[in-house]
C-alpha positions in Angstrom: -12.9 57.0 31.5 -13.0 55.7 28.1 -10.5 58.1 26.2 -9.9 58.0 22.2 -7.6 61.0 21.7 -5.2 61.9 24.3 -3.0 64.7 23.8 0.4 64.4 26.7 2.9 67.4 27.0 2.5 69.2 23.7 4.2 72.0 23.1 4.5 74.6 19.5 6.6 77.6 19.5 7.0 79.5 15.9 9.8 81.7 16.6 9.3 83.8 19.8 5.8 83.2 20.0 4.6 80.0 22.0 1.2 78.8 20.2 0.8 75.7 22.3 2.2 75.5 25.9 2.1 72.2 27.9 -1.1 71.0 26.4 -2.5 67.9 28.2 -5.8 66.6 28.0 -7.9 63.6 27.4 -11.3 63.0 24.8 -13.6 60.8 25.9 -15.5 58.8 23.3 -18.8 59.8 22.2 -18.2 63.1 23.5 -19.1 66.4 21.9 -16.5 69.7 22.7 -16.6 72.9 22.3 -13.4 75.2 21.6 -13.3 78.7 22.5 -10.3 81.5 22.7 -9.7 84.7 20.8 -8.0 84.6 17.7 -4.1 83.4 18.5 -5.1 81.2 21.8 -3.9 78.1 20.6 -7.2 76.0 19.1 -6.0 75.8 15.8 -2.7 74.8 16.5 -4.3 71.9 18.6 -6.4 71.0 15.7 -3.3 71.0 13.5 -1.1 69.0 16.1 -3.9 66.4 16.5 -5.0 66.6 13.0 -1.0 65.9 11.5 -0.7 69.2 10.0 1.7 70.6 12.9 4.2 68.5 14.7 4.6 69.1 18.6 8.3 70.7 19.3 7.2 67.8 22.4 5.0 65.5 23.5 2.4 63.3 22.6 -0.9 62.7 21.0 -2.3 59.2 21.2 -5.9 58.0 19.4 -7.3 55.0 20.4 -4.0 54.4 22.4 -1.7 54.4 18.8 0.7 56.9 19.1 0.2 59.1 16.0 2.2 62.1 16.2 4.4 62.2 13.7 1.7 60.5 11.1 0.9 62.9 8.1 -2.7 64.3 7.9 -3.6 61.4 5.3 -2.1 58.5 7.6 -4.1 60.1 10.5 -7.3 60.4 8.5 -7.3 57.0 7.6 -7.3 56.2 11.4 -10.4 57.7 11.8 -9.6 61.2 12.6 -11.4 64.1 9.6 -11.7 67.5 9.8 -13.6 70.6 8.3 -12.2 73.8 8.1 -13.0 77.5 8.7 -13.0 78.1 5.1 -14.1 75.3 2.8 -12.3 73.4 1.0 -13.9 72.1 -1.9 -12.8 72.5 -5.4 -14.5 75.1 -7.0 -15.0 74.7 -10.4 -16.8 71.3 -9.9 -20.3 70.7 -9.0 -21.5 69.6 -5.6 -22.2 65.9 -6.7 -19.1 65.9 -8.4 -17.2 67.0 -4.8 -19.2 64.5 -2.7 -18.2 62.0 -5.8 -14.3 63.1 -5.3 -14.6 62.7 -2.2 -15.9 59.4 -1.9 -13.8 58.3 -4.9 -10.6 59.1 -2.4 -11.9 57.0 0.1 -12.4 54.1 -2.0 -8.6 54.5 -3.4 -7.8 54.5 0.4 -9.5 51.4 1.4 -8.4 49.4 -1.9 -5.0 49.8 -1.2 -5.6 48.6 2.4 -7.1 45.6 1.2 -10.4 46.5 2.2 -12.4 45.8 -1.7 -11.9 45.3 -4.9 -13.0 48.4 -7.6 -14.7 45.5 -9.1 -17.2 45.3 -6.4 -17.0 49.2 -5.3 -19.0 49.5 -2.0 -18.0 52.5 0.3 -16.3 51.1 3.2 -18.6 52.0 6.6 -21.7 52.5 4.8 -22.1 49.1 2.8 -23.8 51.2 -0.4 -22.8 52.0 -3.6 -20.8 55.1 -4.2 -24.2 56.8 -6.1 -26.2 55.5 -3.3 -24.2 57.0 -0.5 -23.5 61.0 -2.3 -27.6 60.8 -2.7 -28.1 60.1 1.1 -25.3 62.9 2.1 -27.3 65.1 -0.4 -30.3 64.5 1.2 -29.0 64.3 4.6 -27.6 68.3 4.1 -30.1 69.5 2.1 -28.1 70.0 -0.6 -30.7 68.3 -3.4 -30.6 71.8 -4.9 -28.0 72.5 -5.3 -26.5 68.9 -7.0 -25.4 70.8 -10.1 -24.2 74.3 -9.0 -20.5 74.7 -9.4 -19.1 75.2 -5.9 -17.7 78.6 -6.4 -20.7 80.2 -6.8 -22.3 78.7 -3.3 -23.4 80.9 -0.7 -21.0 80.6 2.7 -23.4 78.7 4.8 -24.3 76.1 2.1 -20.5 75.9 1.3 -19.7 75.0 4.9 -22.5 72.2 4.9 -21.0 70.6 1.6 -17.3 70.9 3.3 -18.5 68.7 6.6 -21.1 66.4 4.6 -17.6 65.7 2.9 -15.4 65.1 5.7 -18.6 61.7 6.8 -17.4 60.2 3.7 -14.6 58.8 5.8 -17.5 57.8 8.4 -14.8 59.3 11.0 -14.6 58.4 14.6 -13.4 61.9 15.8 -14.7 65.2 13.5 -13.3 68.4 14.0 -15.1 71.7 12.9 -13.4 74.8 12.6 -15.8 77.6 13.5 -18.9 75.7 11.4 -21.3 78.7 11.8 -18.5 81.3 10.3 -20.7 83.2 8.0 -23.8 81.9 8.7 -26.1 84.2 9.6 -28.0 84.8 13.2 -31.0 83.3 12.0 -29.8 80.2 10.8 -26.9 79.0 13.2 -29.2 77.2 15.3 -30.8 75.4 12.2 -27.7 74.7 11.0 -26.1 73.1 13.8 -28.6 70.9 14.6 -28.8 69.3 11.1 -24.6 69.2 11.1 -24.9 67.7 14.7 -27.7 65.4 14.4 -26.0 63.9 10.8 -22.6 63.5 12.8 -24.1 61.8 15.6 -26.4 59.3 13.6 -22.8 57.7 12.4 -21.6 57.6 16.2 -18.0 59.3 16.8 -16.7 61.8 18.9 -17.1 66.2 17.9 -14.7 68.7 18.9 -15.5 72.3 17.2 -14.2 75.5 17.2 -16.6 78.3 17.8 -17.0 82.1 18.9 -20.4 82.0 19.3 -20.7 81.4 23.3 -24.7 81.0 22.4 -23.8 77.7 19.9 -21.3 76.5 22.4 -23.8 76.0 25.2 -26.4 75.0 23.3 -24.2 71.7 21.5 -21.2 71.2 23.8 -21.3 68.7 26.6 -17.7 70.6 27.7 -15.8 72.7 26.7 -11.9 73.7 26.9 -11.0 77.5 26.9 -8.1 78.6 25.5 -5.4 81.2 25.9 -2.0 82.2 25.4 -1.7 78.4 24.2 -2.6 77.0 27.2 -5.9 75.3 28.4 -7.6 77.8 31.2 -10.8 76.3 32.0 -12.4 72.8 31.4 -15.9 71.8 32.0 -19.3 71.6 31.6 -20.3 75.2 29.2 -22.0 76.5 32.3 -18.6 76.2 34.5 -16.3 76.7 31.9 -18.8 79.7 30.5 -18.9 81.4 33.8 -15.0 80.6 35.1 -13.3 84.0 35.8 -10.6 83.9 33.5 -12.6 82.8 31.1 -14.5 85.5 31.5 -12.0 88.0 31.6 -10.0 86.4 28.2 -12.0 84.7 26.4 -15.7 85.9 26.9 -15.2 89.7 27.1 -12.5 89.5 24.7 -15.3 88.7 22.4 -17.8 91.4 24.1 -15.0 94.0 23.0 -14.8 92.8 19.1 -18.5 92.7 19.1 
């Protein structure tokens, strides 16, 4: 089993309550994984742990067999690791092209001071194009020719969440995680969505791992999926065996039957 993030022993407690308990369990490459638990289960705080943002009280996350768990969020994006989250986060008062253009631009400071190209010769690192050249393609890739000049604060929710993941390729990452991509999106356009998000991600190669509550979405574009609860992994497996596991269906499944 080819493995790029492995996550050994980790365990979170804020206080009395324990958000991540034991947590052990291996990514393989290439793989795409869904995440599902009610609000408080522990997903996030995997994310976070994996992602630098949360350091484990214990254990040990490994990518690619480096030990990264006490790298900061920029250290471990620069790995290879990106993320998107539930709500965007772009900056608002700029334009779309200008994001995608920011974003790029960070990359670019990244790789120079790695060694990786001169500004004199500024070619984005992964793609071998010209800054211009690459925000047109992500552009077109999301369908976001539209909107190029639209200030970001004024984007509806779905469009916002494509510009926040068409920013987190930039980095042409090896492992992507979503947090709850179709989040505002409505019924009729999840699917749509999805596919375009999924089908861009998996043209650069690289592993998925996304956060979702929509059970339809998850066994649609998982290949497994990990349940979560009470920070703790309950189930793991294909969607159909994770999807129909009994305590699964009993905390995580009808959990979401009673909200809706």
């Amino acid at each position: 089993m080819d493995l790029i993030v492995s996550a050994e022993g980790l365990n979170k407690r804020f206080g009395a309550v324990t958000a991540a308990q034991d947590v052990t369990v291996g990514i393989e490459r290439d793989s795409v994984v869904g995440l599902i638990g009610t609000n408080g289960a522990g997903k996030t705080t995997f994310i976070n742990m994996v992602t630098g943002y949360l350091k484990p009280d214990t254990g040990r996350i490994l990518f690619d067999g480096e030990d990264i768990t006490q790298l900061s969020p920029r250290e471990v994006t620069r790995r290879g690791i990106s993320r998107s989250f539930q709500i965007a986060q772009l900056y608002n008062s700029l334009t779309v092209i200008e994001n995608i253009t920011v974003a790029i631009s960070v990359v670019l400071d990244n790789a120079d001071q790695s060694g990786f190209f001169s500004f004199t010769d500024p070619i984005v690192p992964g793609f071998e194009q010209r800054p211009h050249e690459v925000a047109n393609m992500l552009l077109e890739r999301f369908q976001l020719q539209a909107y190029r000049d639209r200030r970001a604060q004024i984007l509806p929710g779905g469009v916002r969440k494509l510009l926040d993941i068409a920013l987190t390729l930039v980095a042409k990452p090896k492992v992507l995680f979503l947090d709850e991509p179709t989040s505002g999106v409505s019924a009729q356009e999840k699917f749509g969505m999805m596919n375009m998000v999924m089908g861009n991600i998996r043209s650069q190669g690289g592993t998925v791992l996304f956060v979702e509550h929509d059970m339809e979405v998850i066994n649609r574009f998982s290949d497994r999926v990990l349940a979560f609860y009470d920070g703790r992994i309950i189930a793991d497996g294909p969607p159909q065996t994770t999807l129909s596991d009994p305590d699964v269906l009993k905390y995580v499944v009808g959990g979401h039957r009673a909200k809706g």
